[in-house]
PDB file of N, CA, C and O in Angstrom:
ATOM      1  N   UNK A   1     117.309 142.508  54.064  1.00  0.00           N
ATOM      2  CA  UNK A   1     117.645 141.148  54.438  1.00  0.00           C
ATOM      3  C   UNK A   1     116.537 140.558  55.307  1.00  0.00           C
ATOM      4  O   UNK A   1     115.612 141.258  55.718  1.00  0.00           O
ATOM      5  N   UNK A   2     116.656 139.162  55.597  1.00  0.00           N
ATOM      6  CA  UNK A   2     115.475 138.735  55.788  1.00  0.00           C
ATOM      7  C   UNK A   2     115.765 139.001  57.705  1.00  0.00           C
ATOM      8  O   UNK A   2     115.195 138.109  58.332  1.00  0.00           O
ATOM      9  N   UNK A   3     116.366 139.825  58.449  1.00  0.00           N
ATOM     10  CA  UNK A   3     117.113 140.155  59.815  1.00  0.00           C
ATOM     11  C   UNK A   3     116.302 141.514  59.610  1.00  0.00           C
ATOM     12  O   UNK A   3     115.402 141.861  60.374  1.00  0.00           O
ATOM     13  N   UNK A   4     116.537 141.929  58.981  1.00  0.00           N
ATOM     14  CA  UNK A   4     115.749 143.569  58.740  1.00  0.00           C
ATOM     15  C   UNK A   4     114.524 143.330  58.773  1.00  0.00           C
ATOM     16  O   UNK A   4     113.917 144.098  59.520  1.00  0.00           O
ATOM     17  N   UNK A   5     113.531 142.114  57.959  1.00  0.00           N
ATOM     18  CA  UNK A   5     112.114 142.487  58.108  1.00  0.00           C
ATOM     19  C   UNK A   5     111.572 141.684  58.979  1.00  0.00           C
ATOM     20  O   UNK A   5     110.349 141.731  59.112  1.00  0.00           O
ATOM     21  N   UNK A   6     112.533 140.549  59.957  1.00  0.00           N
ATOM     22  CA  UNK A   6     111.941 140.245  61.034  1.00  0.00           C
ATOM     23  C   UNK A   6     111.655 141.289  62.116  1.00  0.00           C
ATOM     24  O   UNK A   6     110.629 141.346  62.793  1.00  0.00           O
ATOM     25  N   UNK A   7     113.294 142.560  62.216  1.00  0.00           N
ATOM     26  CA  UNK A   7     113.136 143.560  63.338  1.00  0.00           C
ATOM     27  C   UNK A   7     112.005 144.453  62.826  1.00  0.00           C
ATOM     28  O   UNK A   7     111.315 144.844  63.768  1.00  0.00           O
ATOM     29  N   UNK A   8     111.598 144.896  61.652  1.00  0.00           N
ATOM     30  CA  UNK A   8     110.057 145.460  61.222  1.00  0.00           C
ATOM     31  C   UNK A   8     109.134 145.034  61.586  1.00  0.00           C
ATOM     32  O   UNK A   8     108.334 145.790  62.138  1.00  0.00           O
ATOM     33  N   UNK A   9     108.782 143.417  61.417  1.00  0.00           N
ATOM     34  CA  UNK A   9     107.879 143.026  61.867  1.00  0.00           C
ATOM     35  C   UNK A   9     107.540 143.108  63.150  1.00  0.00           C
ATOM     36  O   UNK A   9     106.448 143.493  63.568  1.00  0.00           O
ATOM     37  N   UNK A  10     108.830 142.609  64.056  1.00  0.00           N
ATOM     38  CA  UNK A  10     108.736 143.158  65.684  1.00  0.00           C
ATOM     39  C   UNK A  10     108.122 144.633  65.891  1.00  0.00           C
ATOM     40  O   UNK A  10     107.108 144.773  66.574  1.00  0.00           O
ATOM     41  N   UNK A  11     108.747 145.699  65.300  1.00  0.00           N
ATOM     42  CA  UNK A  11     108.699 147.135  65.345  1.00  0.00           C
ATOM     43  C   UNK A  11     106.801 146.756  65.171  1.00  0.00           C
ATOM     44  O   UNK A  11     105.966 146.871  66.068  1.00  0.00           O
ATOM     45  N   UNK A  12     106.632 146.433  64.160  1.00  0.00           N
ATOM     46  CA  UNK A  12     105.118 146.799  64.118  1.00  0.00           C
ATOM     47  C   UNK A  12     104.162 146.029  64.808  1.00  0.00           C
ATOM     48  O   UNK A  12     102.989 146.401  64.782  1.00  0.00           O
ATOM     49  N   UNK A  13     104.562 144.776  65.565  1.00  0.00           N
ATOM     50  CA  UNK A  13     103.892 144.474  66.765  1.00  0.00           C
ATOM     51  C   UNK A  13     103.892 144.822  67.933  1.00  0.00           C
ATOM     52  O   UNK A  13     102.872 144.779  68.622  1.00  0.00           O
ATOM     53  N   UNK A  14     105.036 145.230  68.364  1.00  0.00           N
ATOM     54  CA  UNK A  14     105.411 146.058  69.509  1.00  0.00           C
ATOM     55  C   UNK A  14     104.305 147.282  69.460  1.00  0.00           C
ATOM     56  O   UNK A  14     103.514 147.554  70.363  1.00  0.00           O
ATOM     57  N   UNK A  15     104.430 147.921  68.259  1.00  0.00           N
ATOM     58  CA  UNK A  15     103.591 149.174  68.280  1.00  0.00           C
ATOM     59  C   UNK A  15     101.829 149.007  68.409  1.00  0.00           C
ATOM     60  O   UNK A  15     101.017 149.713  69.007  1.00  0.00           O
ATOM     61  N   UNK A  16     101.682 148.033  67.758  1.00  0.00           N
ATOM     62  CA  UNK A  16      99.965 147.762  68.083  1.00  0.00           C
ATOM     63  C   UNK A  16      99.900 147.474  69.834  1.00  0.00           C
ATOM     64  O   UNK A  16      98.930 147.819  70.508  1.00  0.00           O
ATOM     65  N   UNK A  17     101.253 146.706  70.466  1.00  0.00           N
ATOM     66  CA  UNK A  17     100.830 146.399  71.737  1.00  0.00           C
ATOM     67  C   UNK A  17     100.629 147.924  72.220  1.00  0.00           C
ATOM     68  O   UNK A  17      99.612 148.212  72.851  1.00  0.00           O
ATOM     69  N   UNK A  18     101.433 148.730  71.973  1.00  0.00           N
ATOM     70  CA  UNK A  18     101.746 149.992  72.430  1.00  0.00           C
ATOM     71  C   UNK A  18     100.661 150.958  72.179  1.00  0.00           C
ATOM     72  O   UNK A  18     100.568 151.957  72.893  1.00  0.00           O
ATOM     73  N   UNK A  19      99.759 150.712  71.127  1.00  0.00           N
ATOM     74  CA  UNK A  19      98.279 151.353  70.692  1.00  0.00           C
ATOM     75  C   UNK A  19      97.092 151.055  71.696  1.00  0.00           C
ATOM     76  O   UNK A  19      96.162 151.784  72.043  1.00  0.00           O
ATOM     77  N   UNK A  20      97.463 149.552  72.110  1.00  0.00           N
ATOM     78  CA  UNK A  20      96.737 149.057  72.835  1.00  0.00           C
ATOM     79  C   UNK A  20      96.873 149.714  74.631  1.00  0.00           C
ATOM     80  O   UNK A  20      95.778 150.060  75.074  1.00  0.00           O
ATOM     81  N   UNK A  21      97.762 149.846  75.364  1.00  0.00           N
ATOM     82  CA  UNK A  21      98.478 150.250  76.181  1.00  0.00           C
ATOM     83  C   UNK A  21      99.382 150.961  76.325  1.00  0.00           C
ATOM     84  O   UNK A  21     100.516 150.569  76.599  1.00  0.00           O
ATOM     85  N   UNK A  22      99.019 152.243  76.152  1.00  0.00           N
ATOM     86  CA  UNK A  22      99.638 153.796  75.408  1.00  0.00           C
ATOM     87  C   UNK A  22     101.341 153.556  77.002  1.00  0.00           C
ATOM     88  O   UNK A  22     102.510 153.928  76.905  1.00  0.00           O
ATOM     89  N   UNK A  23     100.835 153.032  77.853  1.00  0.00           N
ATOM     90  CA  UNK A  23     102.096 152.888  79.006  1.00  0.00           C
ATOM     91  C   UNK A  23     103.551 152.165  78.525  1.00  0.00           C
ATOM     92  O   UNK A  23     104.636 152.560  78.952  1.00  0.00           O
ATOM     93  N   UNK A  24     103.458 151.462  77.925  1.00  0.00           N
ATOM     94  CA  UNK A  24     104.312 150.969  76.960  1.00  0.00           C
ATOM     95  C   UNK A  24     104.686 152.142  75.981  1.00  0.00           C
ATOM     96  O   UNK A  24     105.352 151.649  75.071  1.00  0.00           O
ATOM     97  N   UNK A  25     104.558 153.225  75.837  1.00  0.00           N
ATOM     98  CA  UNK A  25     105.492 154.048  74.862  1.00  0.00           C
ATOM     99  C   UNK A  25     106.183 154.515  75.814  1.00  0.00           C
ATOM    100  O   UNK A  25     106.855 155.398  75.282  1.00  0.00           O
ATOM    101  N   UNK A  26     106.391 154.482  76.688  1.00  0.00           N
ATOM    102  CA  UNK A  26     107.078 154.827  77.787  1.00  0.00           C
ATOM    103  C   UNK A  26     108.649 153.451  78.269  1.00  0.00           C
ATOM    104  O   UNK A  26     109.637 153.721  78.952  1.00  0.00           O
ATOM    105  N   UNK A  27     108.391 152.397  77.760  1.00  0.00           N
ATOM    106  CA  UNK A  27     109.561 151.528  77.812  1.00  0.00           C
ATOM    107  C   UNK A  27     110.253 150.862  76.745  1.00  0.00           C
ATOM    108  O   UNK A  27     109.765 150.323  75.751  1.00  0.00           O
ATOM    109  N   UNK A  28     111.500 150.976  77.095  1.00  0.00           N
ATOM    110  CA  UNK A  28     112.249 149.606  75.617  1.00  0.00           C
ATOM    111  C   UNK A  28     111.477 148.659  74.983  1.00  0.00           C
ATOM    112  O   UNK A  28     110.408 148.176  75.357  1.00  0.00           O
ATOM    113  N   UNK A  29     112.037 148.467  74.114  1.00  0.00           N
ATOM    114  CA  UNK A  29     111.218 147.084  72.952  1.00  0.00           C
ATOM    115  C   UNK A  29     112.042 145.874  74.455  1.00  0.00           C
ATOM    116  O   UNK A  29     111.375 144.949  74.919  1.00  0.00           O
ATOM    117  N   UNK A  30     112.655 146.001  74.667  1.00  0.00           N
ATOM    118  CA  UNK A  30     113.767 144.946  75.633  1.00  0.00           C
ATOM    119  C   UNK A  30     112.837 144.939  76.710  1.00  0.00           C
ATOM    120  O   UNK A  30     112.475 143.815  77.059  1.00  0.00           O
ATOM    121  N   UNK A  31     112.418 145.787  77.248  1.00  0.00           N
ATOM    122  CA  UNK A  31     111.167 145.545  78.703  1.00  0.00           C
ATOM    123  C   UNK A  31     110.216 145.095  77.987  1.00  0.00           C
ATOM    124  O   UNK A  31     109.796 143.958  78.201  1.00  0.00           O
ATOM    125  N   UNK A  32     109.740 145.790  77.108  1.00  0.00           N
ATOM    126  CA  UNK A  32     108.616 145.372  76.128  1.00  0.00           C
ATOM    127  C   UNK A  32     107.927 143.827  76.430  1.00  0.00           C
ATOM    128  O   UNK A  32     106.944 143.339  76.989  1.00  0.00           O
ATOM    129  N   UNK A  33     109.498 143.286  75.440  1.00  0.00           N
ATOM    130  CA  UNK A  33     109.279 142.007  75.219  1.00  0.00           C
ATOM    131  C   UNK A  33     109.203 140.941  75.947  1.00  0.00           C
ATOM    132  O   UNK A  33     108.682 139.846  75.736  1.00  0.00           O
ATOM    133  N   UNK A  34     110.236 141.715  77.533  1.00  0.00           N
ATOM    134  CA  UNK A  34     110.139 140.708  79.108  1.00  0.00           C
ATOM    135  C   UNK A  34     108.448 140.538  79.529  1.00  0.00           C
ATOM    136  O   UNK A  34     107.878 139.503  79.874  1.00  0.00           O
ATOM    137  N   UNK A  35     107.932 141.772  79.391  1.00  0.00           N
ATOM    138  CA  UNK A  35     106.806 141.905  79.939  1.00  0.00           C
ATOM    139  C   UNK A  35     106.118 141.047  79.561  1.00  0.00           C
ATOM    140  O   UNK A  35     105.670 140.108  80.220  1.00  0.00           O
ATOM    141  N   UNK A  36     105.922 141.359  78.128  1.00  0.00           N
ATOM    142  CA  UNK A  36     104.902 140.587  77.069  1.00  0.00           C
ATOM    143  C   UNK A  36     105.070 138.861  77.454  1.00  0.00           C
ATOM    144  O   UNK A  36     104.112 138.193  77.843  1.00  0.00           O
ATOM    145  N   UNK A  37     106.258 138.382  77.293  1.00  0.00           N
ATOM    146  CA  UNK A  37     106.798 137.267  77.654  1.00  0.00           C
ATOM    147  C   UNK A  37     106.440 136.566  78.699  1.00  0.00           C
ATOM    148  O   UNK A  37     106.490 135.340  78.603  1.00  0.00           O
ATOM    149  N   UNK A  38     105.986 137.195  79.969  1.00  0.00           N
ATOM    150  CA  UNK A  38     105.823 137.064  81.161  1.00  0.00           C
ATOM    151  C   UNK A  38     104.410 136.869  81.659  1.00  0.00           C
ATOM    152  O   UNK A  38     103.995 136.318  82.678  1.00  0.00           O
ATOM    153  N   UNK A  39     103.538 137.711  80.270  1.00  0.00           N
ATOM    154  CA  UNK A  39     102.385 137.962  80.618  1.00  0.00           C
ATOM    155  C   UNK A  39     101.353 136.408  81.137  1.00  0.00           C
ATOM    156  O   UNK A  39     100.298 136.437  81.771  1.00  0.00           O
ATOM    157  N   UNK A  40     101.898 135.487  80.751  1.00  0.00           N
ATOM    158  CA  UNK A  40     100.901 134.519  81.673  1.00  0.00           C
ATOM    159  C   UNK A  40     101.361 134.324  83.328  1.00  0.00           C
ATOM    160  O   UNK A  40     100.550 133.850  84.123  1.00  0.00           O
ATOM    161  N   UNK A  41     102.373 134.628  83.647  1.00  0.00           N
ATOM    162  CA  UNK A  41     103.233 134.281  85.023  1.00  0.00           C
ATOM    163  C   UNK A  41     102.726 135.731  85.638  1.00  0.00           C
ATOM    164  O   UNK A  41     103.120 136.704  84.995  1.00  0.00           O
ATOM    165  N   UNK A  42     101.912 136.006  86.787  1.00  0.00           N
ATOM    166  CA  UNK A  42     101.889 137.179  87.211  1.00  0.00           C
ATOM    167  C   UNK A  42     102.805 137.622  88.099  1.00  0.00           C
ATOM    168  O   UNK A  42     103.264 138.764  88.120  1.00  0.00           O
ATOM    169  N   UNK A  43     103.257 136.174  89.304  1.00  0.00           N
ATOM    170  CA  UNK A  43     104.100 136.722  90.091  1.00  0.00           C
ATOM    171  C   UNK A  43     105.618 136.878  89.301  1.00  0.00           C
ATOM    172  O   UNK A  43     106.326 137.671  89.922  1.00  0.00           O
ATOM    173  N   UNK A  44     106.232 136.363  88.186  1.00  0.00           N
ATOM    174  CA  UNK A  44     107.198 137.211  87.471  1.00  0.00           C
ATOM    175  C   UNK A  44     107.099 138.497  86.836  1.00  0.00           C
ATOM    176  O   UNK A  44     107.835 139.414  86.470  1.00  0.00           O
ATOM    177  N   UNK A  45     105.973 138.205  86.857  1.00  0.00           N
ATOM    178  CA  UNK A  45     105.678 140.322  86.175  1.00  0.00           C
ATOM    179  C   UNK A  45     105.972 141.398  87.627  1.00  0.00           C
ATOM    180  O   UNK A  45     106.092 142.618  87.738  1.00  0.00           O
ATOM    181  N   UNK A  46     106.010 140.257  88.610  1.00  0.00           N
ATOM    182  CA  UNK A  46     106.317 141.685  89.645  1.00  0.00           C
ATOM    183  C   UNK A  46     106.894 142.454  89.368  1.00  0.00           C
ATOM    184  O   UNK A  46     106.372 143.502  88.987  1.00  0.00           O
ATOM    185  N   UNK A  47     108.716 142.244  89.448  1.00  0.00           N
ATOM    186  CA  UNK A  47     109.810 143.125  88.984  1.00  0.00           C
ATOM    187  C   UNK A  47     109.327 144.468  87.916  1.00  0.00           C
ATOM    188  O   UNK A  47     109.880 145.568  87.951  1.00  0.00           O
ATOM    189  N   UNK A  48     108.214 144.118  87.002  1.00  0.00           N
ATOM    190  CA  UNK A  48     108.062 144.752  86.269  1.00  0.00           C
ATOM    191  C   UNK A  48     106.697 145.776  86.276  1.00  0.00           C
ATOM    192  O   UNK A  48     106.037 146.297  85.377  1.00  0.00           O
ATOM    193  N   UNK A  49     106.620 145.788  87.797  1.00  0.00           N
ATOM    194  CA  UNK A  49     105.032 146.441  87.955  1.00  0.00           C
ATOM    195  C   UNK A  49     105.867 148.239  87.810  1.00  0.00           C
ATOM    196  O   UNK A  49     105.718 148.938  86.809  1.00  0.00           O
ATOM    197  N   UNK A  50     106.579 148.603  88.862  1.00  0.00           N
ATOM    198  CA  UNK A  50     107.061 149.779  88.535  1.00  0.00           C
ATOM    199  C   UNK A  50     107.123 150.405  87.113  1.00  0.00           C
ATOM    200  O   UNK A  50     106.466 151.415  86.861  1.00  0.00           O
ATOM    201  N   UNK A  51     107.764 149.919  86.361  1.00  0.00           N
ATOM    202  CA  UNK A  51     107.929 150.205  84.971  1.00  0.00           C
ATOM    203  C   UNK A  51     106.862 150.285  84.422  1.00  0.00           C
ATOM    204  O   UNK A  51     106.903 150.495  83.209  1.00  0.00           O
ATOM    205  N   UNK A  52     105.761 150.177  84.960  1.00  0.00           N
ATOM    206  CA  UNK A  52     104.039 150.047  83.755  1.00  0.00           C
ATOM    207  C   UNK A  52     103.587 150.916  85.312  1.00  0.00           C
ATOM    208  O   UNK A  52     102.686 151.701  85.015  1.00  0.00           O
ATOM    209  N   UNK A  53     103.787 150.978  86.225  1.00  0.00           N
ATOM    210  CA  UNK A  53     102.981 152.032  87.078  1.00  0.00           C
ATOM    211  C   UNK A  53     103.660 152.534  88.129  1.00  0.00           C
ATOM    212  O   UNK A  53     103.606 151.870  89.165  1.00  0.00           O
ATOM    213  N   UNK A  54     104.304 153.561  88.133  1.00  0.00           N
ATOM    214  CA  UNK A  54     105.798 153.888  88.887  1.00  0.00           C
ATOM    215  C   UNK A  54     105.496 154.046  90.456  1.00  0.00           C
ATOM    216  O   UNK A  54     106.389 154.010  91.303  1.00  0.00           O
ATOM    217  N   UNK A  55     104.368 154.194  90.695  1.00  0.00           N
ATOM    218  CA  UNK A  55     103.784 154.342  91.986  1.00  0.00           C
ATOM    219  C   UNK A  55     103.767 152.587  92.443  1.00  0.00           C
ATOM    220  O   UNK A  55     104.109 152.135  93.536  1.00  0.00           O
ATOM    221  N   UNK A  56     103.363 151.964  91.488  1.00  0.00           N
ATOM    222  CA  UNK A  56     103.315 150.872  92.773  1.00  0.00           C
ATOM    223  C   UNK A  56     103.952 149.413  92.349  1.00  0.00           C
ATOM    224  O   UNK A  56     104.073 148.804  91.286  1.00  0.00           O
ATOM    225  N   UNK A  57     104.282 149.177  93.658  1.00  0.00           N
ATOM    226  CA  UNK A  57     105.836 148.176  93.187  1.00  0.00           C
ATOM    227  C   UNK A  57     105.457 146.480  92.840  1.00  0.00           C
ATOM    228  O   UNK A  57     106.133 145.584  92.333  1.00  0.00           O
ATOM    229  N   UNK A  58     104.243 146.517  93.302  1.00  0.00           N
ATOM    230  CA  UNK A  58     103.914 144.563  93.165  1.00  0.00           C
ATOM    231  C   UNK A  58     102.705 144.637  93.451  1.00  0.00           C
ATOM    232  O   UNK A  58     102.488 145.489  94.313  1.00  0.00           O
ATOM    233  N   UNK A  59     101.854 144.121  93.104  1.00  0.00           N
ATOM    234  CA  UNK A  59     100.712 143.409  93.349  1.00  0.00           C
ATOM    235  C   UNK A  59     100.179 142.016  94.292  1.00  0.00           C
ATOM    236  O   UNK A  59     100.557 140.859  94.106  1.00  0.00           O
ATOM    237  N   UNK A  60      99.374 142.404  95.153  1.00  0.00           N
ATOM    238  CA  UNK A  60      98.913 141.614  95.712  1.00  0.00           C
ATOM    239  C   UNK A  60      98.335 140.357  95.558  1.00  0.00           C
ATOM    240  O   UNK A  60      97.111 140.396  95.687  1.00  0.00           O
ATOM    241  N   UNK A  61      98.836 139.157  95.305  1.00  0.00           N
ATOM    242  CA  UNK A  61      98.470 137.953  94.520  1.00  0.00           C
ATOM    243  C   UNK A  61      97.496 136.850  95.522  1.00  0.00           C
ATOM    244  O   UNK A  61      97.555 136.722  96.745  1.00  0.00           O
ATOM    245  N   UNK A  62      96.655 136.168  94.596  1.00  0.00           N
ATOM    246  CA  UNK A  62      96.004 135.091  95.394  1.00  0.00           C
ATOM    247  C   UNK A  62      95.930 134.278  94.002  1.00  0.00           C
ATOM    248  O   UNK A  62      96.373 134.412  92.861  1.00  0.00           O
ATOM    249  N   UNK A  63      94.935 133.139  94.890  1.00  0.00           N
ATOM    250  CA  UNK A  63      93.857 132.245  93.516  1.00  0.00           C
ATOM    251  C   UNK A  63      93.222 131.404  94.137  1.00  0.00           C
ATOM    252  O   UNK A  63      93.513 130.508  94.929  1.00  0.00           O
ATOM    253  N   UNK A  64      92.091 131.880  93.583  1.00  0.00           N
ATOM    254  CA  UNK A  64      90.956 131.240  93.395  1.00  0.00           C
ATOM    255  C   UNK A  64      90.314 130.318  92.623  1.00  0.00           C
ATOM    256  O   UNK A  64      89.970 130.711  91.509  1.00  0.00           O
ATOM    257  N   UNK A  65      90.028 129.033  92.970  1.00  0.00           N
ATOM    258  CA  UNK A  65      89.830 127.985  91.977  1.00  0.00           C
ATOM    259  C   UNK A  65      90.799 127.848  91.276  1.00  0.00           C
ATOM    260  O   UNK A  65      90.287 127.288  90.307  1.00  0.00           O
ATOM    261  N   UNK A  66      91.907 127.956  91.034  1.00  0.00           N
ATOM    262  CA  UNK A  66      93.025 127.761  90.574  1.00  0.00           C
ATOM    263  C   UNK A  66      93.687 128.614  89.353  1.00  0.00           C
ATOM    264  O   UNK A  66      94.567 128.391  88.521  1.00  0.00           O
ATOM    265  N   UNK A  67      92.678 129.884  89.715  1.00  0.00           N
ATOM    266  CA  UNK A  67      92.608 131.339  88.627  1.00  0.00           C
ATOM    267  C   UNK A  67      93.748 132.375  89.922  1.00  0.00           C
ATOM    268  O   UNK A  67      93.657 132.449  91.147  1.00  0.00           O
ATOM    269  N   UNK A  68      94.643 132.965  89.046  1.00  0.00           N
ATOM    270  CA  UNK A  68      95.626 134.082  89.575  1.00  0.00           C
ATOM    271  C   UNK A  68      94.613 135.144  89.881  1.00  0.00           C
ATOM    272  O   UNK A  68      93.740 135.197  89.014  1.00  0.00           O
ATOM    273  N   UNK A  69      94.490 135.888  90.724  1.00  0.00           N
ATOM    274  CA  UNK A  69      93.845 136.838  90.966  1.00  0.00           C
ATOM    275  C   UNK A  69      95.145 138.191  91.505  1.00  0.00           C
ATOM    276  O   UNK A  69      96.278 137.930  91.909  1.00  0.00           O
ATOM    277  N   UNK A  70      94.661 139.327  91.380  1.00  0.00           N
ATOM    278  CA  UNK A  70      95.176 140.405  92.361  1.00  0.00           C
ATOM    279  C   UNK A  70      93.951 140.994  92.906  1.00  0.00           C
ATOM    280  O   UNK A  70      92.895 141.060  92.276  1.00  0.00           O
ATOM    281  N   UNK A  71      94.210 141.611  94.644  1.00  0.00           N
ATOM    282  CA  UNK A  71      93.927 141.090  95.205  1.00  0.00           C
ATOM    283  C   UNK A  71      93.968 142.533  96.184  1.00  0.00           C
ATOM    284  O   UNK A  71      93.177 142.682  97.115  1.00  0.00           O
ATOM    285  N   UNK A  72      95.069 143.615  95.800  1.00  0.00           N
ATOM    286  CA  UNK A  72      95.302 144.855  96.039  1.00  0.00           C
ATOM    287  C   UNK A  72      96.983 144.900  95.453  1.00  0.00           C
ATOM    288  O   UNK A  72      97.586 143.892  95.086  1.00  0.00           O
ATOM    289  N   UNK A  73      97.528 146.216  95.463  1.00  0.00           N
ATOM    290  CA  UNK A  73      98.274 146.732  95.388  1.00  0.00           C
ATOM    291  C   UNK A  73      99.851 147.509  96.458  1.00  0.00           C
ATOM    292  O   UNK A  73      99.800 148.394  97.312  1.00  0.00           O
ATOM    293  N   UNK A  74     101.036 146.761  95.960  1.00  0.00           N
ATOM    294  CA  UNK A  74     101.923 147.644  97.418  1.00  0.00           C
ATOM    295  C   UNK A  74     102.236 148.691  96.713  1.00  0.00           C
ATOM    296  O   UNK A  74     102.334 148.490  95.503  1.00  0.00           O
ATOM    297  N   UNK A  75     102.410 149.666  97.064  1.00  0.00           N
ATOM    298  CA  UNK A  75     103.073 150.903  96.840  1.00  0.00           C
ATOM    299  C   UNK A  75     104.760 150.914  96.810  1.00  0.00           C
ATOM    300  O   UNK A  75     105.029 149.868  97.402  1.00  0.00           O
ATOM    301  N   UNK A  76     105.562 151.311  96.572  1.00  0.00           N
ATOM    302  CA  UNK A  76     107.196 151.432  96.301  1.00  0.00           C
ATOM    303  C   UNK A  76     107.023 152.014  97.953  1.00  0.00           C
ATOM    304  O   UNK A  76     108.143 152.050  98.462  1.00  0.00           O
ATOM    305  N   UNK A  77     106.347 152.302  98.560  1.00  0.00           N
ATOM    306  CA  UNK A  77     106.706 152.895 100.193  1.00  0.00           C
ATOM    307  C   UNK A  77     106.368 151.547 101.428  1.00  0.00           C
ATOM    308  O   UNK A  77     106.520 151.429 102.644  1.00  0.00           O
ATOM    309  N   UNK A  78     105.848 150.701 100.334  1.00  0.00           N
ATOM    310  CA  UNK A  78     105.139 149.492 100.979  1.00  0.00           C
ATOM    311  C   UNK A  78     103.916 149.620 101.733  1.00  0.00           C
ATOM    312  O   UNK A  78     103.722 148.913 102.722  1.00  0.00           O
ATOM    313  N   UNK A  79     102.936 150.621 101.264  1.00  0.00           N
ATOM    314  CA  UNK A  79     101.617 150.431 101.483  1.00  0.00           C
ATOM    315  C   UNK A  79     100.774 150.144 100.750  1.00  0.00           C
ATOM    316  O   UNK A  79     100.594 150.648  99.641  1.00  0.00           O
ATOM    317  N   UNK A  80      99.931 149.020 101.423  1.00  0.00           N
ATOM    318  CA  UNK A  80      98.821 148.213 100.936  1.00  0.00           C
ATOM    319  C   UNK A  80      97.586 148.514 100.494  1.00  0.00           C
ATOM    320  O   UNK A  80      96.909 148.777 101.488  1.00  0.00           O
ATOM    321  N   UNK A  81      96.972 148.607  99.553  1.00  0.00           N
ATOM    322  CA  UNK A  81      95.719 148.909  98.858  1.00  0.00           C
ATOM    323  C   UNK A  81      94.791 148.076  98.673  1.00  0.00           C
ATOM    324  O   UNK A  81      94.675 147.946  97.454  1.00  0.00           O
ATOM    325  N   UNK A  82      93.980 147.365  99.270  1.00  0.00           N
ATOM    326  CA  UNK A  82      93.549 146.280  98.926  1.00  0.00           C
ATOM    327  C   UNK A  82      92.146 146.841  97.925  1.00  0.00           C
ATOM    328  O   UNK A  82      91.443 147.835  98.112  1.00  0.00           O
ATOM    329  N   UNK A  83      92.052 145.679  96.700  1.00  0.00           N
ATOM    330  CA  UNK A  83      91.167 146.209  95.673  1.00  0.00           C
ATOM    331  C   UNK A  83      89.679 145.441  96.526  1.00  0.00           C
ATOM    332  O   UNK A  83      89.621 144.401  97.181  1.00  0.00           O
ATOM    333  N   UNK A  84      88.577 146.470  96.177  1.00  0.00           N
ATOM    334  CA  UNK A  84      87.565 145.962  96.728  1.00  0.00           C
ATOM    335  C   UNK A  84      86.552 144.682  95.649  1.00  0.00           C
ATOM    336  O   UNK A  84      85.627 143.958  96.019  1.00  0.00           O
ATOM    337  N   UNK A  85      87.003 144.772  94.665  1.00  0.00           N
ATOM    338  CA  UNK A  85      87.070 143.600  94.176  1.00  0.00           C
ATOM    339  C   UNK A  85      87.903 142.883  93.421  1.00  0.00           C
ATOM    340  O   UNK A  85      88.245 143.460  92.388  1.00  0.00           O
ATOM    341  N   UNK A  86      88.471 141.510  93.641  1.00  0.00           N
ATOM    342  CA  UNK A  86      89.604 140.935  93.085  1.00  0.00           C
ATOM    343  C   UNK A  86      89.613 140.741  91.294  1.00  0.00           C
ATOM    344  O   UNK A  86      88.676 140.235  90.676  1.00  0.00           O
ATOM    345  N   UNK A  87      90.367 141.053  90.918  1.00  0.00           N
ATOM    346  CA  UNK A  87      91.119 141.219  89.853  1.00  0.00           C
ATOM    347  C   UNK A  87      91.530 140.025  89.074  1.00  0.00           C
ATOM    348  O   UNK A  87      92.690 139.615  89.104  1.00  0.00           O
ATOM    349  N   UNK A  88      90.418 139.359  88.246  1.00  0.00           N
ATOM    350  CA  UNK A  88      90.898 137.411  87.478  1.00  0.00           C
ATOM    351  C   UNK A  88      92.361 138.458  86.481  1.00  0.00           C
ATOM    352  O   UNK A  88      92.272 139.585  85.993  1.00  0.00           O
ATOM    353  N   UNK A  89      93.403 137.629  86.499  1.00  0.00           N
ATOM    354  CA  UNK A  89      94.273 137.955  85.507  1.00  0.00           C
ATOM    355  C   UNK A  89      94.416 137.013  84.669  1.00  0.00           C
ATOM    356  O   UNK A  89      95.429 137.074  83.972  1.00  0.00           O
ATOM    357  N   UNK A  90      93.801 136.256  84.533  1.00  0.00           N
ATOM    358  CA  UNK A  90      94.094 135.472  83.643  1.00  0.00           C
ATOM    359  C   UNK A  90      92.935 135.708  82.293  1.00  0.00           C
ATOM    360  O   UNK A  90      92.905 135.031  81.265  1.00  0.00           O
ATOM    361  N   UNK A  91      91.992 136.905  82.656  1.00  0.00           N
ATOM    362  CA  UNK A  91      91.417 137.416  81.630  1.00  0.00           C
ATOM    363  C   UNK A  91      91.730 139.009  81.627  1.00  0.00           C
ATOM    364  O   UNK A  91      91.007 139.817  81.046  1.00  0.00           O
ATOM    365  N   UNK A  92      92.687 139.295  82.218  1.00  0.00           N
ATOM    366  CA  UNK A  92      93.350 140.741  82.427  1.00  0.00           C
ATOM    367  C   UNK A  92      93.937 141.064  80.981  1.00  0.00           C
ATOM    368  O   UNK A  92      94.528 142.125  80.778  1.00  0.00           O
TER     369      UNK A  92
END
């Protein structure tokens, strides 16, 4: 049915994302797709930093020229990492 080869088609995009970012075989097509979804909004991807790196819970956000940057890293214990150079996400 044409319900069956839309969820195939999903199945086989999901999986190239997942080729691409082997960390993703590690979560639901359902996180999957929040993530993916999210991917231009960085500070909504917070919630979802654990789940792609279990050590650390949010990212440190700025911007520059009106580009999202990260900036360092919190840890799930709430310690700060600051990256020694900032991170454009909007070509991440």
């Amino acid at each position: 049915t044409c319900l069956e080869e839309i969820l195939k088609s999903l199945d086989v995009y999901l999986e190239t994302k997942r080729q691409i970012f082997p960390r993703f075989y590690f979560m639901s097509n359902d996180d999957m797709l929040k993530i993916l979804g999210l991917s231009k909004n960085p500070k909504a991807m917070q919630p979802h930093m654990e789940k792609c790196f279990g050590s650390i819970k949010s990212l440190k956000l700025d911007k520059r020229e009106n580009k999202p940057l990260a900036t360092g890293m919190i840890s799930a214990d709430g310690e700060i990492t600051a990256f020694i150079f900032p991170v454009e996400l909007d070509k991440a």
